[in-house]
C-alpha positions as CSV (number, residue, x, y, z in Angstrom):
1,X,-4.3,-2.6,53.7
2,X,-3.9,-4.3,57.0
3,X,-0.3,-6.3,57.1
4,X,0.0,-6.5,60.6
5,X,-0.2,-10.4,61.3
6,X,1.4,-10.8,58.2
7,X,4.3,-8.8,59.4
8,X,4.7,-9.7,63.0
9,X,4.3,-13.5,61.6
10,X,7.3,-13.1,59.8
11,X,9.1,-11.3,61.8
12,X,8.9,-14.3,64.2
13,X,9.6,-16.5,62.0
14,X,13.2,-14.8,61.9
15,X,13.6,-14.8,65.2
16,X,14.1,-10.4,64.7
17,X,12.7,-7.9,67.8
18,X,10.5,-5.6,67.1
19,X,13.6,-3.2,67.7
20,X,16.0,-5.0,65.3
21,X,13.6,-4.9,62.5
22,X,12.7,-1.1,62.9
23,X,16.4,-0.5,62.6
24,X,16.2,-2.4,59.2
25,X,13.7,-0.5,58.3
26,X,14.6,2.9,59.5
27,X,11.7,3.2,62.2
28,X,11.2,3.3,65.7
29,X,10.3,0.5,67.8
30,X,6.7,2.0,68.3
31,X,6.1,2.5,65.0
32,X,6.4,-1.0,64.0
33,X,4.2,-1.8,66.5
34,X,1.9,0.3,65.0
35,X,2.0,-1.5,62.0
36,X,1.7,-5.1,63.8
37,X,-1.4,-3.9,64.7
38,X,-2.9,-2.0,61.6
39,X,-3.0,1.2,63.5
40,X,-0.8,2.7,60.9
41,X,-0.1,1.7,57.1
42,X,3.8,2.1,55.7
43,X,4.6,4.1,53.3
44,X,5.9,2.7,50.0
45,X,9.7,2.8,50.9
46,X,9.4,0.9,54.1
47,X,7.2,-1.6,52.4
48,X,9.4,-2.2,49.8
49,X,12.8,-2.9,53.1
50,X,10.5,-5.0,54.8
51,X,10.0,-7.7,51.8
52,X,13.6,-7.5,51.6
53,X,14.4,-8.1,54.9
54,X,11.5,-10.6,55.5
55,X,12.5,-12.6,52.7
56,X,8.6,-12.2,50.8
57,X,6.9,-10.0,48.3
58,X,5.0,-6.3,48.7
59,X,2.0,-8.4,47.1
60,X,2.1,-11.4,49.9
61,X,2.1,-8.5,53.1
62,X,-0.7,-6.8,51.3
63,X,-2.7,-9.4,50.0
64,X,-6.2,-9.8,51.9
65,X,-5.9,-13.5,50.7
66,X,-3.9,-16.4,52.9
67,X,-2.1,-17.9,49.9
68,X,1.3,-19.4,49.9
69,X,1.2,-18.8,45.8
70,X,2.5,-14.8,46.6
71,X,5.2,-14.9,48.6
């Protein structure tokens, strides 16, 4: 699974730090770098805050296709 543009694309878009989010998610700042650039995967739980907090869908920040239809 590599969510890493996905996730650093939305995160943008809502105008969040990489340091706000984490605290959202319960991380540290480096690890959600580490996700931004697929050098680590989430686990379940954290996948599941970051759709909520990044207004989209588990299936869209997984997904391997650029659709729209997801999230």
């Amino acid at each position: 699974m590599k969510i890493g543009n996905r996730l650093k694309t939305l995160r943008k878009q809502k105008g969040y730090s990489q340091k706000y989010l984490a605290g959202l998610l319960g991380v540290s700042r480096s690890t959600l770098s580490n996700y931004e650039k697929d050098l680590t995967s989430p686990k379940m739980d954290v996948l599941e805050k970051m759709a909520m907090h990044l207004d989209t869908t588990i299936t869209w920040l997984c997904s391997e296709f650029d659709s729209e239809l997801f999230r």
